[in-house]
C-alpha positions in Angstrom: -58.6 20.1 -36.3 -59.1 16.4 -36.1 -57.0 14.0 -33.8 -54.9 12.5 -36.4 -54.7 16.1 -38.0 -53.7 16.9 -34.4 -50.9 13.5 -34.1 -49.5 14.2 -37.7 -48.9 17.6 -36.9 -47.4 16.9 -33.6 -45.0 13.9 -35.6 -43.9 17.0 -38.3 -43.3 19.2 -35.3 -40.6 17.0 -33.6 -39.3 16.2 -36.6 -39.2 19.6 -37.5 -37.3 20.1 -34.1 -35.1 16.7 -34.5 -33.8 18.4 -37.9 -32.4 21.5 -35.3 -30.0 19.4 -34.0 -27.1 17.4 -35.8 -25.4 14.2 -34.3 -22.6 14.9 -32.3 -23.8 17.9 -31.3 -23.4 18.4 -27.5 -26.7 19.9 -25.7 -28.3 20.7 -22.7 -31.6 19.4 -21.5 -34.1 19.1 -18.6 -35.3 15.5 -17.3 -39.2 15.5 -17.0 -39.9 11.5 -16.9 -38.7 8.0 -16.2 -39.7 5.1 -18.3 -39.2 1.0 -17.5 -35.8 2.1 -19.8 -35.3 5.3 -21.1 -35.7 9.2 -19.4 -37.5 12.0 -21.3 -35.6 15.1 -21.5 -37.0 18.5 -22.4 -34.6 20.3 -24.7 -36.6 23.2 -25.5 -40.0 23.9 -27.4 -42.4 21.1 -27.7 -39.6 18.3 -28.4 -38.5 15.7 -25.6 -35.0 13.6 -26.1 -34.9 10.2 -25.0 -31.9 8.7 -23.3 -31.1 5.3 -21.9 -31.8 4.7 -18.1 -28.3 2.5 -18.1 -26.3 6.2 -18.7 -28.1 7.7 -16.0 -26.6 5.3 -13.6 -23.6 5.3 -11.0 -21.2 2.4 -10.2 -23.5 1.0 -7.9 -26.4 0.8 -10.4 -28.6 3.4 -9.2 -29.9 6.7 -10.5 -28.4 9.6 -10.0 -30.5 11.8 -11.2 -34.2 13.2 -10.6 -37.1 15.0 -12.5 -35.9 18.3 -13.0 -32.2 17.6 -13.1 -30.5 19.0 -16.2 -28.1 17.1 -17.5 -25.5 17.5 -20.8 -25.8 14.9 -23.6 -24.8 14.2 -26.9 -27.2 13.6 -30.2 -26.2 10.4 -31.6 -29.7 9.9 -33.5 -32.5 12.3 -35.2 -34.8 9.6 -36.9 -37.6 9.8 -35.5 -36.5 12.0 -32.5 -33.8 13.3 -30.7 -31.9 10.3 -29.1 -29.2 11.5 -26.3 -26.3 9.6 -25.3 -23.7 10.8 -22.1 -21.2 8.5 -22.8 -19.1 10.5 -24.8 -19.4 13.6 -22.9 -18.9 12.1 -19.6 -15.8 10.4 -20.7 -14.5 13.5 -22.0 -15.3 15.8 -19.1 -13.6 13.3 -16.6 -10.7 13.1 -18.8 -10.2 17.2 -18.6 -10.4 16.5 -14.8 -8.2 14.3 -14.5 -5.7 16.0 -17.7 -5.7 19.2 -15.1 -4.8 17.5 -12.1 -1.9 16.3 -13.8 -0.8 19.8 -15.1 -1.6 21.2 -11.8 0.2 18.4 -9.6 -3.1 17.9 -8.1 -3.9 14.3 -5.9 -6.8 12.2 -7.3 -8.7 9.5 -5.6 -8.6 6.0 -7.4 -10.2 2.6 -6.6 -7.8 -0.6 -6.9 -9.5 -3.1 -9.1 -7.3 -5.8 -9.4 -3.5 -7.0 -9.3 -2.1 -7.2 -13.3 1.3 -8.0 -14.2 4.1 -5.6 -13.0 1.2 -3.2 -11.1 -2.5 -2.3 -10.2 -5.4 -1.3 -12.3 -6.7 1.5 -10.9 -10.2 3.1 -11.7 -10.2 7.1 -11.5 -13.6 8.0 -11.6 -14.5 6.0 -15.1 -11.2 5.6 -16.3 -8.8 3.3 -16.2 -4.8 4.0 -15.1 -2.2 1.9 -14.0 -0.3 1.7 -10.8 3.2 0.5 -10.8 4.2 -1.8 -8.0 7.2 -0.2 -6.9 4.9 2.9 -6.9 1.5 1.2 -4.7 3.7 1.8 -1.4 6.6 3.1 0.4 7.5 -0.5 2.1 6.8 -3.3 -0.4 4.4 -5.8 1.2 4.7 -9.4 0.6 1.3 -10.0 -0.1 0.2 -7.5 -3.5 -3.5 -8.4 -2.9 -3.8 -6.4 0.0 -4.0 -3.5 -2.0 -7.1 -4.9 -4.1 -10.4 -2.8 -3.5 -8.6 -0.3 -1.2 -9.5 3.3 -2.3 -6.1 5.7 -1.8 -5.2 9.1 -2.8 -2.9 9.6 -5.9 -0.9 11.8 -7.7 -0.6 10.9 -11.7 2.7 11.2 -13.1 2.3 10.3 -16.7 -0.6 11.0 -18.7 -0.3 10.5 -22.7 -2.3 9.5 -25.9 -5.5 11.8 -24.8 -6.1 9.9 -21.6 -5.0 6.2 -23.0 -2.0 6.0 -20.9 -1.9 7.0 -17.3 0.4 6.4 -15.3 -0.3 6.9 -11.1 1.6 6.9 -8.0 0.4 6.8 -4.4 4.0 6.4 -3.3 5.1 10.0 -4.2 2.0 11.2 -2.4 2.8 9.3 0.4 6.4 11.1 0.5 5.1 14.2 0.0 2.7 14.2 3.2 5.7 12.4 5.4 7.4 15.3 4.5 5.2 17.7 5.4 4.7 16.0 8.7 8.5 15.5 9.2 9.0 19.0 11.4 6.4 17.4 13.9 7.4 13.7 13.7 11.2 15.0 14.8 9.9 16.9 17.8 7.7 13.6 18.9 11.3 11.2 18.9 12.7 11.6 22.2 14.6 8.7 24.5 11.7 6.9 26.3 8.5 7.8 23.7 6.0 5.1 22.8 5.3 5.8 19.0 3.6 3.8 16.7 5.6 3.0 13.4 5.4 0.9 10.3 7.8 -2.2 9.0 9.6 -0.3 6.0 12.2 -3.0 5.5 13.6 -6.1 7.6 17.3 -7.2 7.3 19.6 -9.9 9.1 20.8 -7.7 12.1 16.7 -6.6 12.5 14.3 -4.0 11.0 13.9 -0.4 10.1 10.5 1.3 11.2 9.0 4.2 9.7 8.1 6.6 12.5 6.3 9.2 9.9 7.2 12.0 8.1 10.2 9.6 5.7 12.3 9.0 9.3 13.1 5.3 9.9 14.2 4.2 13.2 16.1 0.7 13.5 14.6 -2.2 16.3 17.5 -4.5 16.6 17.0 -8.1 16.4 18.3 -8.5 20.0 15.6 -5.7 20.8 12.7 -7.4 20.0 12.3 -10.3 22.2 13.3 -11.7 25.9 13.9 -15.1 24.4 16.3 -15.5 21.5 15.4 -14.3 17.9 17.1 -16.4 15.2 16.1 -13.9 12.4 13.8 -11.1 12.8 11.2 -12.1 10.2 10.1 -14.8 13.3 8.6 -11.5 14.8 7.7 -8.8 12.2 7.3 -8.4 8.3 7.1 -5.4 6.3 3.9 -3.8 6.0 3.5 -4.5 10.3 2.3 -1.6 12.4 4.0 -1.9 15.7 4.4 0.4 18.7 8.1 0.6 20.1 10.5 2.7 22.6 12.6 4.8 21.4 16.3 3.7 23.2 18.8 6.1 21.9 18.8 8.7 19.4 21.8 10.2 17.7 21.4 13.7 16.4 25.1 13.6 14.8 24.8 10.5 12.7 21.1 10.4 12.4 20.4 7.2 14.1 17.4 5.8 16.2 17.7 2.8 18.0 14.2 1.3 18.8 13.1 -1.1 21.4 10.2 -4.0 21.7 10.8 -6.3 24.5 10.8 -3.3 26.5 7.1 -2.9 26.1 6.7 -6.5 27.2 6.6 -8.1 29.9 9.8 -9.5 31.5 10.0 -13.0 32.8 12.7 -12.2 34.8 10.6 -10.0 37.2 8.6 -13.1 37.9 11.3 -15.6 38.6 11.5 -14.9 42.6 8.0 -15.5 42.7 7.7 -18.6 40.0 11.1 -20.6 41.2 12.2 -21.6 44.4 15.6 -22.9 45.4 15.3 -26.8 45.3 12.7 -27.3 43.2 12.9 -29.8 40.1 11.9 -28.2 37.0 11.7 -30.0 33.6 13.6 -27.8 30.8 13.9 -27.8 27.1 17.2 -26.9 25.4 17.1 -24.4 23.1 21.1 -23.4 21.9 24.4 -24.7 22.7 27.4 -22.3 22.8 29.7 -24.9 20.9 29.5 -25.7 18.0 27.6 -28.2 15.9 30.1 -30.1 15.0 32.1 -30.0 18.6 31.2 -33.4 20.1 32.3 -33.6 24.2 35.7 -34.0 24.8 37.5 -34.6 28.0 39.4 -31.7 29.5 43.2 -31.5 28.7 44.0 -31.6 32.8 41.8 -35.3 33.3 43.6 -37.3 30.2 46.3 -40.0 31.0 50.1 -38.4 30.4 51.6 -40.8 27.4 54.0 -43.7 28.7 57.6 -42.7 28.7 59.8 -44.2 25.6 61.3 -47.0 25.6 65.4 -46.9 26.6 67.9 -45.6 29.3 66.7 -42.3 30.3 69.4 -39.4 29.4 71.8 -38.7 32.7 70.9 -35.0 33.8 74.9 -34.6 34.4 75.8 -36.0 31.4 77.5 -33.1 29.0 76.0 -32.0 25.8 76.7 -33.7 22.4 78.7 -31.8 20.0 77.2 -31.3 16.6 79.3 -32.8 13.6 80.9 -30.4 11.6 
């Protein structure tokens, strides 16, 4: 047989083979070669598939597969030979994943790509669900762009339309691990432990820190500094780790007190050493008792009595009037 008998024969054989397979079909095939943009893959007999370099790739842009991987692709062409496309079945497959996690209550690690109105677009392996933003945290930082190309665990809590609408929350798997962890964190809170906590929430009279495991200890504002705290967003915001002492705790009505200065250093120890009696020391004033709107008055004992009226004072013997009747 001559050569071009030999190429004709070879075209009617792989279009012979190209006939064997119908688009959409779903197959299995072996990668023998790399081109500049396309990957041969062996799919049985004498025909090879072709399939784009680009669906071969990971998120970073590289390869992640090599000669002699098999891989699972679907026809989308037959003219002229078998052309292979993973889209499709790589979309579906990682939407069963992520369609049995939800049955099974199973976590899922997600990638925040960016801040969008009310939440977080989140990326689960190649697909997209949304994070609300009550649901990114337990304690609600002030600053939503923190959470922007952080990679946390998840549990998804809707998922509807085939995979179109899903719905996760890193909150409730949060809550379910502090509670896991409570029985330990409990043990752990005694009068006089260092912990380390985190800013849940921070009100007028001072803050509530999560300890762990959903238990929140309170660090009065008069706790948290020597010198005088006007409001206690001066010294922490929510979303702050800290490290405080544990003060009191009170079994009966579930209350921790917490404590900050006390893992400071107090001035006070130093004054015997800094001051001496006589010295002149130049001060600042930093609150007045009265108030504002007080101005100085002279004390009641150091003003001038009133002069007497006018007239003849009233005899001390004289008898009482009588009333008119």
């Amino acid at each position: 047989m001559s050569e071009p008998e030999e190429d004709f024969a070879a075209m009617f054989e792989a279009s012979v083979k190209a006939r064997q397979f119908d688009r959409g079909q779903t197959i299995e095939g072996t990668i023998v070669a790399f081109g500049p943009k396309v990957a041969f893959v062996n799919v049985g007999g004498k025909g090879e598939a072709q399939i784009e370099l680009e669906e071969l790739k990971d998120a970073e842009g590289d390869v992640e597969f090599s000669v002699g991987d098999r891989i699972q692709a679907m026809v989308v062409s037959t003219a002229g030979g078998i052309v292979l496309s993973r889209k499709g079945v790589r979309n579906a497959a990682t939407q069963r994943e992520i369609e049995d996690a939800y049955q099974a209550g199973l976590a899922v690690e997600g990638k925040v790509e960016k801040a969008v109105k009310g939440g977080y677009e989140v990326r689960i392996a190649r697909e997209r669900a949304f994070c609300p933003l009550s649901q990114i945290d337990i304690a609600r930082s002030t600053d939503p762009s923190v959470h922007e190309g952080q990679t946390y665990t998840f549990k998804i809590i809707e998922y509807k339309d085939g995979g179109k609408d899903i719905v996760v929350s890193r909150r409730k798997q949060l809550e379910e691990e502090q509670k896991a962890s409570a029985a330990d964190v409990r043990r752990s809170i005694v009068v006089g432990a260092v912990l380390s906590g985190r800013v849940a929430s921070v009100v007028d009279f001072g803050a509530f820190v999560d300890l762990g495991g959903g238990i929140q200890g309170l660090l009065h504002v008069s706790e948290m500094g020597w010198s005088r705290v006007t409001h206690p967003n001066e010294v922490v915001a929510p979303g702050d780790e800290i490290t405080v002492l544990v003060l009191r705790v009170d079994d009966g009505n579930h209350r921790i007190s917490l404590g900050l200065k006390q893992l400071l250093n107090d001035p006070w120890v130093a004054v015997a050493t800094t001051y001496e009696v006589g010295q002149v020391r130049t001060g600042k004033v930093t609150s007045n008792s009265s108030p504002a709107s007080r101005r100085w008055r002279t004390p009641p004992r150091l003003r001038p009595r009133a002069a007497p009226a006018a007239g003849p004072r009233p005899s001390p013997w004289a008898p009482p009037r009588r009333s008119r009747s």
